[in-house]
SERO-4910 file (N, C-alpha, C, O; in steps of 0.05 Angstrom, whole numbers):
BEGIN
 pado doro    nc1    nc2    nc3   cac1   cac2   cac3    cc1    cc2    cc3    oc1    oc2    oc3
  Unk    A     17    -23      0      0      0      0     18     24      0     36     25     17
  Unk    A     16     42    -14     30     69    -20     16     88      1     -8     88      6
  Unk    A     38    109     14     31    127     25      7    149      5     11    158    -17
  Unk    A    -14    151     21    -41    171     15    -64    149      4    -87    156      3
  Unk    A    -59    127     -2    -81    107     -7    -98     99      7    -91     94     30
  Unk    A   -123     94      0   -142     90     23   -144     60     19   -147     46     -2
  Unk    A   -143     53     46   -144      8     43   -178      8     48   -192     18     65
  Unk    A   -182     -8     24   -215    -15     22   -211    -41     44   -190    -52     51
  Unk    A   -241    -46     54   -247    -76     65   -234   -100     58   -218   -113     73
  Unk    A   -244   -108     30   -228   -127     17   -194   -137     32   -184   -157     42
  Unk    A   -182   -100     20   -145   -110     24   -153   -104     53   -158   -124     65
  Unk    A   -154    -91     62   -146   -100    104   -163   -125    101   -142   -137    102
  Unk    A   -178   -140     98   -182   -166    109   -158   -189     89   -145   -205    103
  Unk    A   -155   -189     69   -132   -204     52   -107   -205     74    -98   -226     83
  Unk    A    -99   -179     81    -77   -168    100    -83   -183    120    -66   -200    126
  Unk    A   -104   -183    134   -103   -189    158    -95   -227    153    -76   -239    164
  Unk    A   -110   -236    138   -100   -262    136    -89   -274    129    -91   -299    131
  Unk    A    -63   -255    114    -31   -265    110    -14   -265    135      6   -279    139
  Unk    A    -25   -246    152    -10   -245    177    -18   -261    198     -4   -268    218
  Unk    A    -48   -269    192    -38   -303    206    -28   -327    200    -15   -343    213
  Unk    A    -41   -327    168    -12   -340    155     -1   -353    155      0   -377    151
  Unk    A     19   -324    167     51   -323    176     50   -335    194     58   -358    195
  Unk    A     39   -319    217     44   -332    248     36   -365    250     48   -379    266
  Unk    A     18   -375    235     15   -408    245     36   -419    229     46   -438    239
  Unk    A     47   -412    204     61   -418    183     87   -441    212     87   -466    214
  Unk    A     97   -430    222    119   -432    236    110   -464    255    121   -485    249
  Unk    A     94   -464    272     84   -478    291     74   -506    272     81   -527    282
  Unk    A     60   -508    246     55   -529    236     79   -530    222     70   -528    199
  Unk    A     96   -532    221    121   -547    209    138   -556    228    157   -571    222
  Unk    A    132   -547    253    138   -561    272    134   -590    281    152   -604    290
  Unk    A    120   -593    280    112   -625    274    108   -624    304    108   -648    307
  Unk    A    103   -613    332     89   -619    353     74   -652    355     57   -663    341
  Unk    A     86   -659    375     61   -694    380     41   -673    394     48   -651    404
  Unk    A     12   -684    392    -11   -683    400    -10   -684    432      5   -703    437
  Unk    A    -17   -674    453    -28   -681    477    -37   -708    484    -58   -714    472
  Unk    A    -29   -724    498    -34   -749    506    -46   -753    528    -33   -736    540
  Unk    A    -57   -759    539    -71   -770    575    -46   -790    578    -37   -804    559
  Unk    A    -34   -791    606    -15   -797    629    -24   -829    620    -46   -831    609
  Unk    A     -6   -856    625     -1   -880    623    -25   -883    658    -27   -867    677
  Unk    A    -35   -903    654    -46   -916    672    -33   -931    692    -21   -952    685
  Unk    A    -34   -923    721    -12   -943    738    -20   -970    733    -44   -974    727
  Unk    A     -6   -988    734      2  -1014    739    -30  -1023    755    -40  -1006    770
  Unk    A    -46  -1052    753    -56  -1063    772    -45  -1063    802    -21  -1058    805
  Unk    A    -59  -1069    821    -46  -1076    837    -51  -1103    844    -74  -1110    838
  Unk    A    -32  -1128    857    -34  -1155    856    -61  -1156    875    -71  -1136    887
  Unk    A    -70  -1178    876    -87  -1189    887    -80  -1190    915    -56  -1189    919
  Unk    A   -100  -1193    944    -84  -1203    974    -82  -1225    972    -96  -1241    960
  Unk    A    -57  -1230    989    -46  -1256    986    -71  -1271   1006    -80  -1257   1024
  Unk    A    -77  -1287   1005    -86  -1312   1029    -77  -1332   1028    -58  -1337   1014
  Unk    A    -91  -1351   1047    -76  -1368   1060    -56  -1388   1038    -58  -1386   1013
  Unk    A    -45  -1399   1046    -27  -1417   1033    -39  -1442   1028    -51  -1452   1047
  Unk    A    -38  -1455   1005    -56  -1483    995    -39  -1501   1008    -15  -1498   1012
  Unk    A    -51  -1519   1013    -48  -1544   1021    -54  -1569   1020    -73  -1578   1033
  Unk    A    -40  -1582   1004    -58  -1612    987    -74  -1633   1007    -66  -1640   1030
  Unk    A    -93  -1639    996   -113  -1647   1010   -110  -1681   1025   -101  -1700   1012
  Unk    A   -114  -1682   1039   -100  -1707   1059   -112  -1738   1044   -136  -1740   1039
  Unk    A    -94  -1759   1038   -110  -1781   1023   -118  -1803   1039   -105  -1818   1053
  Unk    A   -144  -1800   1033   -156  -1819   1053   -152  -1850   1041   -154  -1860   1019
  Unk    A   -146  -1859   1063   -142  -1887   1055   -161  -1909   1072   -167  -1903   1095
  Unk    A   -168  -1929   1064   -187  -1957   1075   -180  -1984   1071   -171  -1993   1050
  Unk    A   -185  -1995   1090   -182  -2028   1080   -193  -2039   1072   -212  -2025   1066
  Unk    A   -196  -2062   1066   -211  -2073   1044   -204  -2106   1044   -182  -2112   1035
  Unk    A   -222  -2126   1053   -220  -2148   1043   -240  -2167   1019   -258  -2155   1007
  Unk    A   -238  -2181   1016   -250  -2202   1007   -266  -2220   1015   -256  -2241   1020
  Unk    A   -304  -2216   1021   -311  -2227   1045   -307  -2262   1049   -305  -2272   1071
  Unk    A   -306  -2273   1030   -299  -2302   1033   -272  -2305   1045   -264  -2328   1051
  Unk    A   -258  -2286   1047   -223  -2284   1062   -207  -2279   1038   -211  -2285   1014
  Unk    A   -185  -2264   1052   -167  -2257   1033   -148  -2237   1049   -157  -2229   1071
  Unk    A   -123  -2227   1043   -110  -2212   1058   -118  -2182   1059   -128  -2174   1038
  Unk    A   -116  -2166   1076   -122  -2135   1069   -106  -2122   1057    -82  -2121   1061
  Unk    A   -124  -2108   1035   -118  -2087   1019   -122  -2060   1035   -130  -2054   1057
  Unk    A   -110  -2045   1008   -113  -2006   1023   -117  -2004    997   -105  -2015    979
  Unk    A   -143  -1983    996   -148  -1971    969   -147  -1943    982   -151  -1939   1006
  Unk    A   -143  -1926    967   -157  -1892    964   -153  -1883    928   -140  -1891    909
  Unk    A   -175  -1860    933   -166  -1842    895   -197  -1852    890   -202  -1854    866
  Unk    A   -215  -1858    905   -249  -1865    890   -266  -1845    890   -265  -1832    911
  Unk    A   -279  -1838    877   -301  -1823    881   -335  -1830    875   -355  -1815    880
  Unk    A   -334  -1860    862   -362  -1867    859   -355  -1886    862   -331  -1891    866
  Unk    A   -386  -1919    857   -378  -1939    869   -368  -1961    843   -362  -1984    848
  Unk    A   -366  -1952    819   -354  -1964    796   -326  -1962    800   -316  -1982    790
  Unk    A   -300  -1942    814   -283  -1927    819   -272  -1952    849   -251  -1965    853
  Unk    A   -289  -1952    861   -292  -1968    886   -277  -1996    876   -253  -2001    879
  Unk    A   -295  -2012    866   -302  -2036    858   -264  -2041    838   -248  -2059    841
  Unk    A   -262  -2016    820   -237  -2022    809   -204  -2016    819   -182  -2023    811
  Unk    A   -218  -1997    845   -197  -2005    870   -189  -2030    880   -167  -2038    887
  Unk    A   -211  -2043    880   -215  -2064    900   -205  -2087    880   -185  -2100    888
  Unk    A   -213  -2092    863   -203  -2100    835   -175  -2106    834   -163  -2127    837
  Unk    A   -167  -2084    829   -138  -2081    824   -115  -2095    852    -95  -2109    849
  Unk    A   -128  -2088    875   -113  -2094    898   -121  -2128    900   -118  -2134    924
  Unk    A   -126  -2145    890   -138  -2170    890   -133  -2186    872   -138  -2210    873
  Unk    A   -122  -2173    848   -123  -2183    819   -142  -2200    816   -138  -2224    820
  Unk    A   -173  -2187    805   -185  -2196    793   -206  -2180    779   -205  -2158    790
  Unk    A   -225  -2179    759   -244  -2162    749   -258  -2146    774   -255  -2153    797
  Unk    A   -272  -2124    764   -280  -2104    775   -315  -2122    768   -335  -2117    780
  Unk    A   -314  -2139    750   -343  -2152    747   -355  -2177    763   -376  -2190    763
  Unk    A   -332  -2176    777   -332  -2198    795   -348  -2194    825   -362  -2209    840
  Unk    A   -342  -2175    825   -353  -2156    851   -388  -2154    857   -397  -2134    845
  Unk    A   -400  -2162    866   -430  -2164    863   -434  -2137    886   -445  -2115    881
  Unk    A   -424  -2143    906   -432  -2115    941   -413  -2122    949   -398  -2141    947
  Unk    A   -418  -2093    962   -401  -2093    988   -413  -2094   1015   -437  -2091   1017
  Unk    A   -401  -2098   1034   -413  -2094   1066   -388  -2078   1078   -365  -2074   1071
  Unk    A   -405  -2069   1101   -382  -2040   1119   -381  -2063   1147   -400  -2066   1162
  Unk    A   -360  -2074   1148   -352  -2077   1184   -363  -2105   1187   -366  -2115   1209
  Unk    A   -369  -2118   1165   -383  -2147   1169   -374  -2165   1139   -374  -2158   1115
  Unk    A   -369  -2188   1151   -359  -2196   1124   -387  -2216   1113   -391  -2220   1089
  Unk    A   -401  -2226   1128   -426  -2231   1126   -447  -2220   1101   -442  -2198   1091
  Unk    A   -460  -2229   1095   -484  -2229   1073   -505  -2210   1093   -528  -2218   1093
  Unk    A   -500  -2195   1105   -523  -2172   1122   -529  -2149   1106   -512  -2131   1101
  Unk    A   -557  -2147   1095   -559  -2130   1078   -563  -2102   1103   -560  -2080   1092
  Unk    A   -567  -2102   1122   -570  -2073   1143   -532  -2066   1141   -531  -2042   1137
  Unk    A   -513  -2073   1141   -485  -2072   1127   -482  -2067   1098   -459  -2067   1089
  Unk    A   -502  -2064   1081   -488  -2060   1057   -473  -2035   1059   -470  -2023   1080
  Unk    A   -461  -2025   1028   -445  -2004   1024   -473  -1989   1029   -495  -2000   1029
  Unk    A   -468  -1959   1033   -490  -1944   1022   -471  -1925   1007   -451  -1930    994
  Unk    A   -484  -1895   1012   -479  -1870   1003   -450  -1860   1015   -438  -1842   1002
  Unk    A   -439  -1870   1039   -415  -1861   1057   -404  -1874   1070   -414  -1886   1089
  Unk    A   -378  -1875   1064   -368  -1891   1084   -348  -1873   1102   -335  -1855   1092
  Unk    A   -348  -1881   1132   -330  -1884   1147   -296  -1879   1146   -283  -1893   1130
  Unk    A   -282  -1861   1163   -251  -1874   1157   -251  -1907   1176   -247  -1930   1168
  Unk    A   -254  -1899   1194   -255  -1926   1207   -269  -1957   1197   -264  -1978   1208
  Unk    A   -290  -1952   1169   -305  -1973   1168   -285  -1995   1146   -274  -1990   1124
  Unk    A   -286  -2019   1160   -274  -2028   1134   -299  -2052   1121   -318  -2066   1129
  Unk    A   -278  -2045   1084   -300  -2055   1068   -291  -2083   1068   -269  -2092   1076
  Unk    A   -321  -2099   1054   -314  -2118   1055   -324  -2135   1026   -343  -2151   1027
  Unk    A   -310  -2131   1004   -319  -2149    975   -332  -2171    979   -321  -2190    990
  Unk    A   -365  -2174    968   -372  -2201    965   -369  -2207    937   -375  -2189    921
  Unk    A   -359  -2231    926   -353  -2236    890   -366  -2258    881   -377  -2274    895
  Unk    A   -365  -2258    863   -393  -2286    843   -388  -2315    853   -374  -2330    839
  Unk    A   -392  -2320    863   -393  -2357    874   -402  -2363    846   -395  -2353    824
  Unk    A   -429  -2392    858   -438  -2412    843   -468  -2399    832   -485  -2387    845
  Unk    A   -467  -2407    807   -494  -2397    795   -516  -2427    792   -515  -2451    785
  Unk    A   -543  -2402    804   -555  -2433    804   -578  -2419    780   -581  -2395    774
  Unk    A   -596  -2445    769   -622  -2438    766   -652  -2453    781   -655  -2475    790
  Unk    A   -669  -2434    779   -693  -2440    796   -719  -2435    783   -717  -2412    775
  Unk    A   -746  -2445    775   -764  -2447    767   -781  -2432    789   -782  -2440    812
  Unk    A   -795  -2407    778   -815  -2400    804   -844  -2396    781   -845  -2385    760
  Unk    A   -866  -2410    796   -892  -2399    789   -904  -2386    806   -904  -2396    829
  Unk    A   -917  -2362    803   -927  -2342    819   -951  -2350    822   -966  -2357    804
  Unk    A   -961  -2350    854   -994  -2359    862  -1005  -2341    867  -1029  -2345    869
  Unk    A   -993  -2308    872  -1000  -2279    878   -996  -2266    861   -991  -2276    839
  Unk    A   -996  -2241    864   -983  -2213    850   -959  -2209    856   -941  -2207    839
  Unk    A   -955  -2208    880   -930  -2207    896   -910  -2230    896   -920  -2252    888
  Unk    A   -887  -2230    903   -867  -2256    901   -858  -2260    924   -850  -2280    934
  Unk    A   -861  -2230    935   -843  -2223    962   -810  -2226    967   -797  -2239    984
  Unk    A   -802  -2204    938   -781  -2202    936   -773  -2173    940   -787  -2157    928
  Unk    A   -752  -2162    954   -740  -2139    953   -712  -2132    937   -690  -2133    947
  Unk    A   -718  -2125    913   -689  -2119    898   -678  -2093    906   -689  -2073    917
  Unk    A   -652  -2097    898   -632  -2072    909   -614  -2079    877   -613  -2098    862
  Unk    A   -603  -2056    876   -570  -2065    859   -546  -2046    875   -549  -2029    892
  Unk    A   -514  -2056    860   -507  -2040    870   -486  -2012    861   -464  -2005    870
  Unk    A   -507  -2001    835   -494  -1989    822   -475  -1984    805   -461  -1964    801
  Unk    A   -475  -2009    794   -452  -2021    781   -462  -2032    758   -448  -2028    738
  Unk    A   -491  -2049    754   -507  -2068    739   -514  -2088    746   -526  -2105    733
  Unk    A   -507  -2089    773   -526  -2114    779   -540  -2111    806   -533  -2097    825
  Unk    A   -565  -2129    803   -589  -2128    824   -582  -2153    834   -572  -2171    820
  Unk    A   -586  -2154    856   -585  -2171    876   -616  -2174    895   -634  -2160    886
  Unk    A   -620  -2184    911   -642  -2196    935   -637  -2182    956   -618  -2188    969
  Unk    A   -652  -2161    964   -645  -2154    988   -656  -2161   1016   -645  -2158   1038
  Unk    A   -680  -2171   1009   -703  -2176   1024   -717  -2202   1021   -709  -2208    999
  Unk    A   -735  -2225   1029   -747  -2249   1024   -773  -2237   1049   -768  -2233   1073
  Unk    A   -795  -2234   1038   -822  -2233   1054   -820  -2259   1067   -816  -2276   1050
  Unk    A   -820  -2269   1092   -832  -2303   1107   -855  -2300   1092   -866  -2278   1088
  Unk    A   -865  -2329   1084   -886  -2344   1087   -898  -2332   1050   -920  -2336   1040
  Unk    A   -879  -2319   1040   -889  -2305   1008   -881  -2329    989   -869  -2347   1001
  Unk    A   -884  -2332    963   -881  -2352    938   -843  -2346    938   -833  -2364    925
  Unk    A   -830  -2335    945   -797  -2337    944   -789  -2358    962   -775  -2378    957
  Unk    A   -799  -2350    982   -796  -2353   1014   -790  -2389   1018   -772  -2400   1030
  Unk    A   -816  -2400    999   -821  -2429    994   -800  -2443    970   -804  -2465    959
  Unk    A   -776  -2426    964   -756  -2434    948   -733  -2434    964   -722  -2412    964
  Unk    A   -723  -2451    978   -701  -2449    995   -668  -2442    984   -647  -2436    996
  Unk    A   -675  -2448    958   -648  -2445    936   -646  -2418    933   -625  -2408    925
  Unk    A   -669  -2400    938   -662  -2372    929   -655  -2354    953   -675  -2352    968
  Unk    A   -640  -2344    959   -631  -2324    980   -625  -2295    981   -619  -2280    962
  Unk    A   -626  -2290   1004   -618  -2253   1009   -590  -2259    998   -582  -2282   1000
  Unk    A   -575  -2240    985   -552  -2226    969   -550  -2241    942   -532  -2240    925
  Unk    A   -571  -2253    942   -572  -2275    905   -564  -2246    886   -571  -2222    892
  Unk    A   -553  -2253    869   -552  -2231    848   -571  -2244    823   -561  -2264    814
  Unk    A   -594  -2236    810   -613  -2235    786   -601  -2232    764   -600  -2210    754
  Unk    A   -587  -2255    749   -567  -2245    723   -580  -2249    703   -570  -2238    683
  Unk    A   -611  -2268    699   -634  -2269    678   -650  -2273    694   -650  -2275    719
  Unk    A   -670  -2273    673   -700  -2288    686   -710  -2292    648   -706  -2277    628
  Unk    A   -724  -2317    652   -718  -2335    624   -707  -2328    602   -716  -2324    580
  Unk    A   -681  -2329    614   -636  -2331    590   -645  -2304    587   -624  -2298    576
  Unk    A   -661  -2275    588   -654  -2266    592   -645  -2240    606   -658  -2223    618
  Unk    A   -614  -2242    598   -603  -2219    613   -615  -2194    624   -628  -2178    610
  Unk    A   -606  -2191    652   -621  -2168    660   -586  -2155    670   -587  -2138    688
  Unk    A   -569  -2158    664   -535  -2155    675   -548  -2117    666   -560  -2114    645
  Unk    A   -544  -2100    681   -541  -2074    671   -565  -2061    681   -567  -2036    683
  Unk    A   -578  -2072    684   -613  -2060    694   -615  -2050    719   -605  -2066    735
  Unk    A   -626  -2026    731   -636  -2017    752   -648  -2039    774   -646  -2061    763
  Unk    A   -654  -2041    789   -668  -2052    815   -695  -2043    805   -709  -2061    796
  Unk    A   -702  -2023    804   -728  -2021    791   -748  -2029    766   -773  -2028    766
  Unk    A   -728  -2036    740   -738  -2049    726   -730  -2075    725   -742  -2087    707
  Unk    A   -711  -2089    740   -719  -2122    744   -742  -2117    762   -759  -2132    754
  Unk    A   -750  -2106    779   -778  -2107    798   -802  -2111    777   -817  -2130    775
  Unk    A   -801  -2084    758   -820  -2085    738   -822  -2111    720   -844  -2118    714
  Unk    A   -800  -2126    712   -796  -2149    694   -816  -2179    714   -833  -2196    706
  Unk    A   -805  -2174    736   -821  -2204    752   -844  -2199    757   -857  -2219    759
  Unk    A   -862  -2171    762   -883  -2163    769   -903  -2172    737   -924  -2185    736
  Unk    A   -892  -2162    721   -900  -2172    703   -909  -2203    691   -927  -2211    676
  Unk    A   -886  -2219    706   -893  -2250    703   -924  -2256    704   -941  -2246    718
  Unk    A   -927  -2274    686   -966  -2287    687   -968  -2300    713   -949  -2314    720
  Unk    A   -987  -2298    727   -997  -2321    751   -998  -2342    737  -1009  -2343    714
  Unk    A   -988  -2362    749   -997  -2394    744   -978  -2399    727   -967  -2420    734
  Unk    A   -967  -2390    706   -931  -2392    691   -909  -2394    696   -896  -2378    709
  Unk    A   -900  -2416    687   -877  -2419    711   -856  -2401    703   -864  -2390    683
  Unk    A   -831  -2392    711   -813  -2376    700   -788  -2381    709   -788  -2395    730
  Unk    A   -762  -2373    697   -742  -2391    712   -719  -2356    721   -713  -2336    709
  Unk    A   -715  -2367    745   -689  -2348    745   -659  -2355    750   -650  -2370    768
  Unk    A   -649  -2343    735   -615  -2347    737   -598  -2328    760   -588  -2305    760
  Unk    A   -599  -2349    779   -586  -2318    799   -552  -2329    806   -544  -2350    797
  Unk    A   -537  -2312    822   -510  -2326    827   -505  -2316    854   -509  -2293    859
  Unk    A   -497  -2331    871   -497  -2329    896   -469  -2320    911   -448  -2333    907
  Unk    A   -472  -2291    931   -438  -2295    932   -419  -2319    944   -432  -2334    958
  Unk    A   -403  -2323    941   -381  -2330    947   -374  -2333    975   -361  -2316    986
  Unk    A   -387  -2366    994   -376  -2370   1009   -343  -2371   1029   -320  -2375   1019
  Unk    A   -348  -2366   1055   -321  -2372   1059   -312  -2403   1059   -326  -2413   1041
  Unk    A   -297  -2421   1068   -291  -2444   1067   -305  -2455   1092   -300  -2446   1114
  Unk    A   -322  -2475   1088   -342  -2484   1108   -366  -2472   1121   -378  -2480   1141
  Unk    A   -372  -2450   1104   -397  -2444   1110   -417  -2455   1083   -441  -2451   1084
***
């Protein structure tokens, strides 16, 4: 602009915005990093507590109720687990095993295994003796039998009503294990549906059952 000229709107505003320009001209070639927000401290660890300590192994004895030397099992948690403890310490199948009893080596079904055992209780393996068969015809509804199994696949006798249609079979007994009823196999079945299978039998038909009896000791 020459001295005596009058600056229209236009050139003072052109002017004015060469002279800022200028002034940012400098600062963006700068290359400035951006403002950041501060790093986040570290977690802090967790409180310590108590110190672990491996869990104590329970151990039990264990015979063979017809006799046999004592075993020690532990590491079971169900009664399939049980049975292949017991198994192993005996060398023989885990299928061999029909019940157990707690503190009696006896055929006492108020001794069976149940739901818990004891440290103090010791077990006692009953295993497959002699298999017999028996012809029963039913003169009731009832037979006056109480089945049990023992969670494994096989049902056994837990109970004989006096004076019922079983009762009058002297060959059949409390701890018999039910391995058919005519050839066939019931090996794997609940206590409740061999119940259902004999209930079913016709009155007046004869029917045969295959049971196997545990395993006496020597002279009983």
């Amino acid at each position: 602009m020459q001295n005596g000229e009058v600056m229209s709107p236009q050139d003072s505003k052109a002017s004015v915005e060469e002279t800022m320009e200028d002034h940012k001209a400098p600062f963006q070639n700068q290359g400035c990093p951006e403002p950041t927000a501060p790093p986040l401290p570290p977690p802090s660890p967790p409180p310590a507590g108590p110190p672990e300590y491996p869990r104590p192994r329970l151990i039990f004895h264990t015979q063979l109720a017809h006799g046999s030397p004592t075993g020690r099992i532990y590491g079971f948690t169900n009664v399939k687990e049980l049975y292949a403890k017991i198994a192993e310490v005996f060398n023989i199948s885990p299928s061999e095993i029909l019940f157990c009893t707690l503190n009696s080596h006896k055929v006492d079904m108020q001794k069976l295994l149940g739901g818990q055992i004891g440290l103090e209780d010791f077990i006692f393996a009953h295993v497959r003796g002699e298999s017999k068969e028996v012809e029963v015809t039913k003169t009731e509804d009832a037979l006056g039998l109480t089945i049990t199994d023992n969670g494994a696949g096989y049902a056994f006798i837990k109970r004989i009503k006096e004076g019922s249609t079983i009762d009058q079979l002297k060959a059949v007994c409390v701890g018999d294990h039910i391995e058919a009823i005519n050839d066939q196999s019931i090996v794997g079945c609940r206590h409740y549906e061999v119940a259902k299978m004999l209930k079913e039998q016709p009155r007046g038909l004869p029917f045969t059952l295959r049971l196997v009896e545990p395993k006496k000791a020597f002279g009983e």
